[in-house]
N, CA, C and O of each residue as an XYZ file, in Angstrom:
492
protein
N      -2.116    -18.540     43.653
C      -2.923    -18.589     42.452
C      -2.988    -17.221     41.782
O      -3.125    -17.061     40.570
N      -2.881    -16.291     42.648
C      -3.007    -14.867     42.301
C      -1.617    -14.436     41.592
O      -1.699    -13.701     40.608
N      -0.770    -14.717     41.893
C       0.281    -14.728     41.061
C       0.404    -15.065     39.931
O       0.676    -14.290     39.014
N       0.169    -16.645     39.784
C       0.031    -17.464     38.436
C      -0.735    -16.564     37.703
O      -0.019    -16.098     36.816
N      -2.087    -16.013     37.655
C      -2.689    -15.159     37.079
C      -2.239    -13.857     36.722
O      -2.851    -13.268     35.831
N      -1.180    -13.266     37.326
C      -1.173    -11.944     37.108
C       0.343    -12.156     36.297
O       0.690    -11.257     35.531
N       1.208    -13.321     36.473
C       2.048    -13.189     35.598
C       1.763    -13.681     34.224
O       2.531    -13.302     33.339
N       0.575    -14.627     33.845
C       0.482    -14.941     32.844
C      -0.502    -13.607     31.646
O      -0.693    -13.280     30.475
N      -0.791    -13.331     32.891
C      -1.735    -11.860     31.857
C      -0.517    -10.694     31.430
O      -0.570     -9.864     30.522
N       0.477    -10.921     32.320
C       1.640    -10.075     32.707
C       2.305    -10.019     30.941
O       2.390     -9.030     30.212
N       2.694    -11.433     30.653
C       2.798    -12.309     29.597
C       2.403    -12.571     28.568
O       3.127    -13.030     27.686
N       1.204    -12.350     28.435
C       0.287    -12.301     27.567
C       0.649    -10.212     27.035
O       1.083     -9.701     26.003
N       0.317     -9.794     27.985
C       0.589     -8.635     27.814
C       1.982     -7.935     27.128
O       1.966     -7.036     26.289
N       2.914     -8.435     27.573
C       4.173     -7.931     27.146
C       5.019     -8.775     25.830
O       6.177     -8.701     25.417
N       3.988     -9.480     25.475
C       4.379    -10.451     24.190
C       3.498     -9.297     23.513
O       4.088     -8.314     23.065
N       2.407     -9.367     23.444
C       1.832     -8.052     22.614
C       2.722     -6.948     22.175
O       3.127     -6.898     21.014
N       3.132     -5.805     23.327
C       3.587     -4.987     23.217
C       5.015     -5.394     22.256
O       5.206     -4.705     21.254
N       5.943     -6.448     22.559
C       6.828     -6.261     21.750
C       6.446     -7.002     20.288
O       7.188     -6.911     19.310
N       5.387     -7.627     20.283
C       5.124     -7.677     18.788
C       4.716     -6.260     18.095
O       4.921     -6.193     16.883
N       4.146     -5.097     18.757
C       4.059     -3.991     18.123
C       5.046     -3.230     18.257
O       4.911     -2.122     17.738
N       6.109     -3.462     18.835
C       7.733     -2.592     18.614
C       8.402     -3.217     17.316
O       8.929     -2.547     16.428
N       8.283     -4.872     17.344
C       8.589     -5.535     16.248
C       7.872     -4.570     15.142
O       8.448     -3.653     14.557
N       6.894     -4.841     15.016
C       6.081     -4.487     13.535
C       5.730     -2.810     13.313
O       5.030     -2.269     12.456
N       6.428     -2.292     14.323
C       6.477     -0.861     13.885
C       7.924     -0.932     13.060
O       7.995     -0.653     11.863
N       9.101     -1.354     13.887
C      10.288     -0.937     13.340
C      10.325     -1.552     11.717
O      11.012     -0.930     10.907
N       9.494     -2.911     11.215
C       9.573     -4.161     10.087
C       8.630     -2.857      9.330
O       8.794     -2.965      8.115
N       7.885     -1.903      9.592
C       7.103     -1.207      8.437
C       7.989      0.019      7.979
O       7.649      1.116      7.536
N       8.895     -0.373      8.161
C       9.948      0.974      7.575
C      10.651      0.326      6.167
O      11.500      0.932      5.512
N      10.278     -0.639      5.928
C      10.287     -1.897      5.232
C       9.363     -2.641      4.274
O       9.616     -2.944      3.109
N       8.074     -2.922      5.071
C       7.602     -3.815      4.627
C       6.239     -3.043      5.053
O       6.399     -2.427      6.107
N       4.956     -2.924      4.507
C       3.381     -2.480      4.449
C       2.859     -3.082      5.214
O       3.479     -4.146      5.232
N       2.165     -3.125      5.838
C       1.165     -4.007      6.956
C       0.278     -5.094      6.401
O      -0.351     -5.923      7.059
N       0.318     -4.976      5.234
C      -0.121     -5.882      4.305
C       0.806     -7.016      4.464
O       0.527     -7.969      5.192
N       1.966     -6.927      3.759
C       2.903     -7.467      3.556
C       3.426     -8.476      4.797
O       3.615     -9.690      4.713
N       3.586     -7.695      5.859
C       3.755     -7.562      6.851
C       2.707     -9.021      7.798
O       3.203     -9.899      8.505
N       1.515     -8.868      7.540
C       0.301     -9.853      8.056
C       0.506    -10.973      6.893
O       0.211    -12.108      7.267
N       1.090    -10.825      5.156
C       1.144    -11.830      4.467
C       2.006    -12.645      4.925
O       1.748    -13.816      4.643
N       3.158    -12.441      5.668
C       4.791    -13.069      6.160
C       4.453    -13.482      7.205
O       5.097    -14.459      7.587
N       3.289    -12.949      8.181
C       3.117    -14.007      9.417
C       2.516    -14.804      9.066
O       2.844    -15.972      9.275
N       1.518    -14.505      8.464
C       0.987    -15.908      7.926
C       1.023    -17.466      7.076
O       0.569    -18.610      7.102
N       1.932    -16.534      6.325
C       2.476    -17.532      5.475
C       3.784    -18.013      5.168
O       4.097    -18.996      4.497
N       4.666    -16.988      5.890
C       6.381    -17.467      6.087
C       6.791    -16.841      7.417
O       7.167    -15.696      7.669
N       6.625    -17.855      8.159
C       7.129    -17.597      9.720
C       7.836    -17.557      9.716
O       8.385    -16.725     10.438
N       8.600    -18.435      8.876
C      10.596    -18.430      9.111
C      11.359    -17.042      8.504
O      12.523    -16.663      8.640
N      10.279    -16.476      7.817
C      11.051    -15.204      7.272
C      10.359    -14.355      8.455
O      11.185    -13.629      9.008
N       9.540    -14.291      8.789
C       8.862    -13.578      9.912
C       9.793    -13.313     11.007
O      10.188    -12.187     11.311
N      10.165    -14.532     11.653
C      11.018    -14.882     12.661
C      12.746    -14.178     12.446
O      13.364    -13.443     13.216
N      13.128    -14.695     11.219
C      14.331    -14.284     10.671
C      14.346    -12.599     10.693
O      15.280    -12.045     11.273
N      13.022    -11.590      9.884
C      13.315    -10.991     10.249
C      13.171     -9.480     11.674
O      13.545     -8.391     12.108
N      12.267    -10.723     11.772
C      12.324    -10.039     13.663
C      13.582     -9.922     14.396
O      14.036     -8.985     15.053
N      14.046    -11.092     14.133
C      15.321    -11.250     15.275
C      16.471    -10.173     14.540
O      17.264     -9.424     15.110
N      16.240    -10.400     12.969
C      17.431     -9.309     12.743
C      17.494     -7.714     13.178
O      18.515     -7.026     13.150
N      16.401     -7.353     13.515
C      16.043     -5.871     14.407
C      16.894     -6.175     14.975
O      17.865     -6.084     14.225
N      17.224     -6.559     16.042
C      17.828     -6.694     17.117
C      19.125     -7.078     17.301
O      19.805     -6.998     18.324
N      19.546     -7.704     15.709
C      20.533     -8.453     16.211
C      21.436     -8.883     14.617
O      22.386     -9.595     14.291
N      20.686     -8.174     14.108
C      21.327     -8.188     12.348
C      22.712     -7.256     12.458
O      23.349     -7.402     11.415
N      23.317     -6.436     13.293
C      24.174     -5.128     13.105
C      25.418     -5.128     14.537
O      25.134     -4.396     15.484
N      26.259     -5.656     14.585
C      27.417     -5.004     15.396
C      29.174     -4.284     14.815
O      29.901     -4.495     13.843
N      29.230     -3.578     15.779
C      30.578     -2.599     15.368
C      31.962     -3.163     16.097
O      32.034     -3.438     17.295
N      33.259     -3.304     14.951
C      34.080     -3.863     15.842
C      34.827     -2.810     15.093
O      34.294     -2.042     14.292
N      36.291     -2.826     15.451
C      37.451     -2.388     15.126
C      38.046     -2.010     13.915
O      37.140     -1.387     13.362
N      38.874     -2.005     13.272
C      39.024     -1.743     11.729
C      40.269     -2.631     12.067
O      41.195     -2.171     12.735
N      40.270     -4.114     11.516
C      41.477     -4.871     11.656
C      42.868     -4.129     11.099
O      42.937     -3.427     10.089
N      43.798     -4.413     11.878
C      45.120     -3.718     11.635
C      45.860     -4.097     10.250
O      46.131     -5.292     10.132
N      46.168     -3.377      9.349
C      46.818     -3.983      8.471
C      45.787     -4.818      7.000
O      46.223     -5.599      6.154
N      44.535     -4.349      7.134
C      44.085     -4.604      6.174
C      43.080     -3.563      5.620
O      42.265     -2.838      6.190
N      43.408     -3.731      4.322
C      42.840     -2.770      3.065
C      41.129     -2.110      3.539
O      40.322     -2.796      2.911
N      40.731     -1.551      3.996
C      39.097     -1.227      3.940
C      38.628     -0.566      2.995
O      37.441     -0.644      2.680
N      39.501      0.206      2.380
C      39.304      1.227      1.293
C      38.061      1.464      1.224
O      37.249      2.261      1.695
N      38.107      0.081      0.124
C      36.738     -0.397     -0.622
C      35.317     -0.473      0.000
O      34.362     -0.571     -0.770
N      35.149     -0.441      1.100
C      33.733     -0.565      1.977
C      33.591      0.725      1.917
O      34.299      1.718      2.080
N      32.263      0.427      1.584
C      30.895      1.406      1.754
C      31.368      2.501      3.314
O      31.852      2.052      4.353
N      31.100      3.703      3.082
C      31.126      4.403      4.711
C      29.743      4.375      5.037
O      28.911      3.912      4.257
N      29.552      4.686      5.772
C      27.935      5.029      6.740
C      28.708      5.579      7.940
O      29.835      5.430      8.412
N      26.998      6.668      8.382
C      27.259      7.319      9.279
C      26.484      6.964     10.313
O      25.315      6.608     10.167
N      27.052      7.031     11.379
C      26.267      6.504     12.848
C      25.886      7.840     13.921
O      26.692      8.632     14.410
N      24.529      7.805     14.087
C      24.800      8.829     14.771
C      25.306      8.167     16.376
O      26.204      8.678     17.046
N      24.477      6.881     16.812
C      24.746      6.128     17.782
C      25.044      4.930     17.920
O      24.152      4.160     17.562
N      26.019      4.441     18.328
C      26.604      3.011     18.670
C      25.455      1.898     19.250
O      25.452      0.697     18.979
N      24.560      2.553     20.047
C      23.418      1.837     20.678
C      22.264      1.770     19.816
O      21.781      2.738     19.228
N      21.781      0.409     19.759
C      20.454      0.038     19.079
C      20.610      0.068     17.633
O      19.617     -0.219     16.965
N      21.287      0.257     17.262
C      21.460     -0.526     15.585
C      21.099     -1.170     14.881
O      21.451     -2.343     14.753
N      20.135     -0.476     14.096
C      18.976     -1.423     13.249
C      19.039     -0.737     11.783
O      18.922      0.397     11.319
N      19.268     -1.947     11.346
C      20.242     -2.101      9.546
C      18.652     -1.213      8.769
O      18.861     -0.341      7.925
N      17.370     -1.515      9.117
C      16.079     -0.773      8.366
C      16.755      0.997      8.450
O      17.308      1.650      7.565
N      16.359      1.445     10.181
C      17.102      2.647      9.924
C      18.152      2.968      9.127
O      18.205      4.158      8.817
N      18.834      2.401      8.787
C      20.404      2.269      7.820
C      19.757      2.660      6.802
O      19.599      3.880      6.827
N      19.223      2.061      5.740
C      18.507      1.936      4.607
C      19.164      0.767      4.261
O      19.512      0.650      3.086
N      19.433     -0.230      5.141
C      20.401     -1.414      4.557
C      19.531     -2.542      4.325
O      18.357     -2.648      4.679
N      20.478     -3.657      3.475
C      18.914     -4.715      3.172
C      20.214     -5.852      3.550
O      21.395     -5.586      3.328
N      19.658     -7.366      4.262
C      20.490     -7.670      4.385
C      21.100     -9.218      3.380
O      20.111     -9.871      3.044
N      21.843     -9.581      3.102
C      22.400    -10.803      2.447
C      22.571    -11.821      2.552
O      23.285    -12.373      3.389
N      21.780    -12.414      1.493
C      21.589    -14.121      1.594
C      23.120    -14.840      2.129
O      23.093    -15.007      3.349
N      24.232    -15.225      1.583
C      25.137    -15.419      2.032
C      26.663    -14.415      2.226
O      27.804    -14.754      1.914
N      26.309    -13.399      2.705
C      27.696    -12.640      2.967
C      27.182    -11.527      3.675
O      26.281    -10.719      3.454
N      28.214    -11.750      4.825
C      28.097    -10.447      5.738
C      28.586     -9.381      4.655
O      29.295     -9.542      3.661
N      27.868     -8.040      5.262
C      28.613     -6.626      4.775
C      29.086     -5.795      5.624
O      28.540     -5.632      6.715
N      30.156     -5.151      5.265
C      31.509     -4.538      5.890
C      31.210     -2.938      5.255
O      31.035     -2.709      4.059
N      31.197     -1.796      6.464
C      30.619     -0.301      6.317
C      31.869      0.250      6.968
O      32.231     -0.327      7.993
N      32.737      1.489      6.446
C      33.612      2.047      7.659
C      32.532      2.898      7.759
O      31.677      3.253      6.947
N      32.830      3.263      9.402
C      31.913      4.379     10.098
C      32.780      5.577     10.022
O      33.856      5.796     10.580
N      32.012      6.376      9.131
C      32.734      8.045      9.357
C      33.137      8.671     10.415
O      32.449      8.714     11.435
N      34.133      9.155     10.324
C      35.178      9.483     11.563
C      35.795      8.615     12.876
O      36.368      9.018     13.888
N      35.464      7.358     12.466
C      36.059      6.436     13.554
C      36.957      5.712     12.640
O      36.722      5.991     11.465
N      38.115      4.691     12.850
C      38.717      3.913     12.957
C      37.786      2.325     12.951
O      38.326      1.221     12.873
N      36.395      2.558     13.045
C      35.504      1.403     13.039
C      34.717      0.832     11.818
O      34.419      1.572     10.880
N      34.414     -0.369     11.836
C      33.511     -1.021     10.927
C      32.029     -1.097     11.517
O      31.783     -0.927     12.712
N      31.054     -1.376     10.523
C      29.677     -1.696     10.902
C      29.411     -3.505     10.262
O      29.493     -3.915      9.105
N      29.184     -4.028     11.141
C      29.239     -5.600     10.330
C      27.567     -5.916     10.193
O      26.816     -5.936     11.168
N      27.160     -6.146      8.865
C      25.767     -6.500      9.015
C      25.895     -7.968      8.509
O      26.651     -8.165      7.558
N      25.297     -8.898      9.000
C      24.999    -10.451      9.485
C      24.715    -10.941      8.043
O      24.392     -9.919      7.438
N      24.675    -11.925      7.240
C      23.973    -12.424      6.113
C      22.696    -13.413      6.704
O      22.894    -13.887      7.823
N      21.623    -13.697      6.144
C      20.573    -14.208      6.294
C      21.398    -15.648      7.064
O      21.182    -15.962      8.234
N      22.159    -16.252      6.335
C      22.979    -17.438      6.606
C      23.002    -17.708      8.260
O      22.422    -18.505      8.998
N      23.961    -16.643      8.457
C      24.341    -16.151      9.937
C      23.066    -16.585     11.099
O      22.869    -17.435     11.968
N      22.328    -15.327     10.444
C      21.479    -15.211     11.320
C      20.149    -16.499     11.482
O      19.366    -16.549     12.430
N      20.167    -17.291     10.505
C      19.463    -18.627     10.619
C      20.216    -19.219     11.566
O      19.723    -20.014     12.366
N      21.275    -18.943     11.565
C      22.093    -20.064     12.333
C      22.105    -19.614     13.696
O      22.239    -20.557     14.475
N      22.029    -18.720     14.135
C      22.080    -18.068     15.390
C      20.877    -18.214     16.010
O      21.017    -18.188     17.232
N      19.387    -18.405     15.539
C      18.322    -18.230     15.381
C      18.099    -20.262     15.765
O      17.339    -20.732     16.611
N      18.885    -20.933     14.972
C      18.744    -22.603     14.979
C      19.475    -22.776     16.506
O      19.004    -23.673     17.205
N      20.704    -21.899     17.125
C      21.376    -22.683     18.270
C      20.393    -21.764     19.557
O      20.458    -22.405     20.606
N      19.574    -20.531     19.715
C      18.830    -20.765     20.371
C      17.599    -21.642     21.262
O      16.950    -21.074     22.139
């Protein structure tokens, strides 16, 4: 019984804490105002953009043989934890966006809203 209790406070507890990692990183963004208006009243954007913290941004390769020219550069200082707010990036209703990373041979791929509903629906 002592268990059941200490993991559910455990639980209780650590859902907290990452709702305030969430809503620190979402105010680089969005006012605390704003911020309490979207939980309340659009969860699905709430949700949408929680998960994109985490999961709006990965780096692949610079495909062989095709044009990048044209993409935006950005600079990375780190490959780890990649969050499009730090960027100053906003992200897109239907189309991923394509960044070369300065001094690599690499791209930065940021997710379109699309994407990430959908990734968000097969969980």
């Amino acid at each position: 019984m002592k268990f059941f209790f200490f993991l559910a406070v455990s639980l209780y507890f650590s859902n907290g804490l990452l709702s305030q990692e969430i809503d620190a990183i979402l105010s680089k963004k969005y006012s605390k105002l704003e911020l309490e208006q979207i939980k309340q009243n659009e969860i699905v954007k709430f949700e949408l953009i929680s998960y994109a913290t985490k999961n709006a941004c990965y780096v692949i390769d610079s495909p062989k043989g095709k044009d990048v020219s044209n993409f935006g550069t950005i600079v990375l200082d780190s490959f780890k934890n990649i969050n499009y707010l730090d960027l100053g990036l906003s992200i897109i209703e239907n189309q991923n966006q394509y960044f070369r990373i300065e001094g690599t041979n690499q791209l930065l791929v940021v997710k379109s809203t699309w994407v990430l509903n959908y990734e968000i629906s097969k969980k």
